[in-house]
Every structure is written in structure tokens, then in C-alpha cells.
N, C-alpha and C positions, 0 to 999 in steps of 0.2 A: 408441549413446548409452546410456552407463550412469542406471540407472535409482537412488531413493535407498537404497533398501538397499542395493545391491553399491558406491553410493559411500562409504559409510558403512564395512564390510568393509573396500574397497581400502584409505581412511585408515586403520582399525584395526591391518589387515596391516602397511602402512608403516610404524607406529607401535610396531609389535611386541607390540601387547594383546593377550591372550586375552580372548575374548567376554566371560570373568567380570569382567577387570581392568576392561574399559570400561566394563560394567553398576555395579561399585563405584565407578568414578570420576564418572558420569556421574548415581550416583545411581537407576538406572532398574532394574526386575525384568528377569532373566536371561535367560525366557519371551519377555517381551516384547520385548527388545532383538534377541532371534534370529529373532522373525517380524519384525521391522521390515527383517531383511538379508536375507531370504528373501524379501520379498515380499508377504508375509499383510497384513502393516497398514500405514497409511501414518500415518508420525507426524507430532504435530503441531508447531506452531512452537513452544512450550515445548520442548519434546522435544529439537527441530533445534538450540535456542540449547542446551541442555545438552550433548551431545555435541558440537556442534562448540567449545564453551570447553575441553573435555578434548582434541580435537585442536586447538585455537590456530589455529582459521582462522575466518573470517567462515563463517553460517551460507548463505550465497547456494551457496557452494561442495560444498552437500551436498546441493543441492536439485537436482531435476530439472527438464530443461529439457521449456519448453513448444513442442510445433510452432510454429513462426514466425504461422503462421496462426490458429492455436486461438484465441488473445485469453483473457482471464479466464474462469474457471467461477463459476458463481455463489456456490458453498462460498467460495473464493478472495477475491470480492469483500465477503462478510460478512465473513471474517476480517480484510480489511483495514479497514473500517467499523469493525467490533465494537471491533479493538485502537489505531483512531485517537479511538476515543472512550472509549476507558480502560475499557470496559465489559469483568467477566469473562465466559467462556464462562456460567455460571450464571446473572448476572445479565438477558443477554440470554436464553438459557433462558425464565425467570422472566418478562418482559416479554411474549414470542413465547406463550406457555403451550404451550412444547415440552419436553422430556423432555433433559437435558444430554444424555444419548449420542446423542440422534438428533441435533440440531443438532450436536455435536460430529462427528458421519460427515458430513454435511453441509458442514461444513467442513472436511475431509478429501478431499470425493469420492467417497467411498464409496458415496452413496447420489445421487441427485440429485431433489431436494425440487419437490414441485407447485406447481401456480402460485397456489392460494391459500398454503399454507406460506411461499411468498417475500414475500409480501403481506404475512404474520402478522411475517414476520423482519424485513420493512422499517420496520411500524408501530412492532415494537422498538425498532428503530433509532434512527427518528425520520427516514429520507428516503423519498422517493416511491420505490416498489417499481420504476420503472424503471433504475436506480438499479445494480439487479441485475440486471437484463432484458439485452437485446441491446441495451442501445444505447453499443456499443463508438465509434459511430462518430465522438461528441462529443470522444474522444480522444486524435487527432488535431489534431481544432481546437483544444483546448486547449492542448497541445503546443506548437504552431506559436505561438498567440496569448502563450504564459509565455515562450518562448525569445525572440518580437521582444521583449518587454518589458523580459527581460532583456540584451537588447543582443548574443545570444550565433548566432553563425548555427550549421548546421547540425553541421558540423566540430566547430568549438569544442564546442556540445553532448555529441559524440560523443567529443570525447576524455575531457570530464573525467565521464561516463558509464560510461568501459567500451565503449561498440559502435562500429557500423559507421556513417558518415554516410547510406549507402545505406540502412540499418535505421530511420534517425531519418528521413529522407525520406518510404522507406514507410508509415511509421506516420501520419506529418504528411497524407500523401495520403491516407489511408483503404483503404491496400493490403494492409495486414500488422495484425492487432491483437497489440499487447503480448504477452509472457507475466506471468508475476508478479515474476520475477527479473528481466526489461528493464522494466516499470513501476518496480520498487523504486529499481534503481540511475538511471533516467533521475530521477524524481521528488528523491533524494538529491542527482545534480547541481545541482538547482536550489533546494533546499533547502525544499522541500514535503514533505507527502503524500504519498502512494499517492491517500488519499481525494480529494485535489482533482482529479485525471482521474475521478472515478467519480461525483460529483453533480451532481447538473441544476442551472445556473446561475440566476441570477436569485432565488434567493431567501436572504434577510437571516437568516431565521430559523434556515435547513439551514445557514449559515454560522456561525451564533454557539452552534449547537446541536454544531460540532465542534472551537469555540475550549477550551483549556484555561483551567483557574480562573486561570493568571496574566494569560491573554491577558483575558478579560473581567473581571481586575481592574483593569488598564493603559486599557483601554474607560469605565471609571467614573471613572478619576483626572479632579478636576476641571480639569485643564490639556487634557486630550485634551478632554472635552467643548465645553470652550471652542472649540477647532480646530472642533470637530463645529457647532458653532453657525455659528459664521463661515460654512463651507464652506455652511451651508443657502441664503446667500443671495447667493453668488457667480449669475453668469452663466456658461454655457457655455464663452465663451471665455477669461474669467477661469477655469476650474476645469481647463480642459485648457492652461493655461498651468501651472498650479499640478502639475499631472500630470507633463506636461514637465518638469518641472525634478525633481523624485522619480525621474525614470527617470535624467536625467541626472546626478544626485549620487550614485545607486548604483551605476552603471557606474561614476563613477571612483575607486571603491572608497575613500575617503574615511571612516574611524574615529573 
């Protein structure tokens, strides 16, 4: 299993770059671009979208895979937090009152941060430090619970994912946790997130707290509000009728 530096090499080699030509094209010091092939540092997603625009492939393709079993690192799950909530590495920094290069190793792997640290990086954030903990296991259910919704069974999932139905089975069961590369492209099939497998449900606030400024402008248009209104005083079976027919209109892909 190539690891990302030697993937990174192999593309170069194919490409026919010398180390310098990539560093110039890619924009990165020379230095640094040669400990990134070697081994010494692991670069970060900036880094990974830069090089792989210079080789014209998607950045999934230069990243290294995670043992089927491993599931997310906590570095891993901040970076997806951090950049699902448009926050700079600096600015969570700045929040956490941690020092950018350490949180920056942090999210790299490099180092793996204490359990108050995760705590400090979660208040950051703004979700409950479990959030980053172990509890891969919610993962799963979510999974299972967005694909019935989406009407898609396992198969289907899996083709327009990239993997194996067996691998979205696994997952769904609580057998196998994600790496970061099958969260990203399953998440991309269903047109979410990364972040929506990684927070603890049930709260309004962690959810509006990772809407972008259009979505919580579309939230205040007085026409949705009205919807919002109505919907307060349905009953139960009136609201899961209303539900019903939202799942039903999406499936049939209707424009």
C-alpha cells in the first residue's frame, strides 16, 4: 500500500516533473515538497488540493488509505469540522488558545492531542467533544438511516460512492469504521457532509451552527418561516404525512 509521499513521486515520475518543476508548479518550497515524498511530513489538505491540480486528478487519489478498521483520527475529524465550518486553521487556533502549528500537527497526525486539548478544540468548534471521541459507532446508523431516506439500498449506494456493497454493509453494521477517503466519497454520494456522520444528533443548535450564511438566509426568508409556523401545529400524523411525500418527490428526481 503506497503511502502519500511515494504517491505523490509515482504521479510526478509519470508526469515526467522534476521535484523542482512540481514545487514551481504547485507553488510549494523545494525542501519541503521532498520531505513530503520521503516521508518526514505529512501534508495538509491545502497542500494535497495544490499538487494534485498540477497533476489533474481529484485529491482522494493521493491520499493514503486508512486500514478498513482504523475509522477517523481525531486530527482527521477536526479537519473535517474545522473546514465544514469555513473556519481557518488560525482561526480555530485562536478559539482553542492553541498555537497554529500544534493544532496544525494535530491535524496532520503527527502528534495526538490530550483529552483536555479535544475538549478545548471541541469548544472551538462549537460541538460536544464527543464529537471527536470514539463514538464512531453512530456512523453507521446514520448511514443506514440517510440512504433509507434517500430511497437508495445498499448497492446503489455503493456504486455511485466508489466501493464495495459489502464495505457500506460493514459500516452500516458497526463492523468496519470509515477511513476519511470512504466517509468523504460515501458522504459526496449522498450529497452531504463528511460532518453529518460526526455530530451528535438531536440538537438544533450544532445544526444551524454548521449551516452556511445562505442556508441560514433561506431559514429567515419570510416564506420558509411561514412553512415553519404551520408545521408547529400539525399532529404527528399530519407531519409524517408531510415527511412522506418530501421523500417521495425526491426520489423521483423531479426539477
Amino acid at each position: 500500500m503506497l503511502k502519500t509521499g511515494e504517491k505523490i513521486r509515482a504521479f510526478r515520475e509519470q508526469r515526467g516533473y522534476t521535484l523542482q518543476e512540481l514545487s514551481r508548479r504547485a507553488n510549494l518550497s523545494l525542501s519541503y515538497l521532498s520531505e513530503i515524498e520521503r516521508g518526514a511530513k505529512k501534508p495538509s489538505l491545502k497542500t494535497l488540493e495544490k499538487i494534485a491540480r498540477v497533476f489533474n486528478v481529484d485529491k482522494a487519489q493521493l491520499v493514503e488509505e486508512t486500514p478498513a478498521g482504523a475509522g477517523l483520527l481525531p486530527g482527521e475529524k477536526i479537519r473535517l469540522l474545522r473546514t465544514g465550518k469555513k473556519m481557518s486553521l488560525q482561526e480555530l487556533a485562536q478559539k482553542a488558545k492553541l498555537s497554529v502549528s500544534y493544532l496544525s500537527e494535530i491535524e496532520r497526525g503527527t502528534v495526538y492531542p490530550s483529552l483536555a486539548t479535544l475538549r478545548r478544540v471541541a469548544g472551538g468548534l462549537g460541538v460536544p467533544a464527543g464529537s471527536l471521541l470514539g463514538r464512531e459507532a453512530c456512523v453507521g446508523e446514520r448511514l443506514k438511516k440517510l440512504r433509507e431516506e434517500r430511497g437508495l439500498t445498499q448497492s446503489q449506494l455503493a456504486r455511485q460512492a466508489g466501493v464495495t456493497p459489502g464495505l457500506i454493509g460493514q459500516i452500516e453494521q458497526g463492523k468496519v469504521q470509515p477511513s476519511l477517503k470512504t466517509l468523504e466519497k460515501v458522504a459526496g454520494a449522498m450529497g452531504v457532509s463528511p460532518c453529518y456522520f460526526l455530530l451528535e444528533s438531536g440538537s438544533a443548535e450544532q445544526i444551524l451552527s454548521m449551516a452556511g450564511p445562505g442556508l441560514r438566509e433561506l431559514l429567515l426568508h419570510p416564506n420558509v418561516q411561514a412553512v415553519l409556523s404551520l408545521i408547529c401545529d400539525l399532529k404527528e400524523k399530519e407531519l409524517q404525512f408531510i415527511l412522506n411525500f418530501i421523500q417521495l418527490y425526491k426520489r423521483s428526481g423531479v426539477s
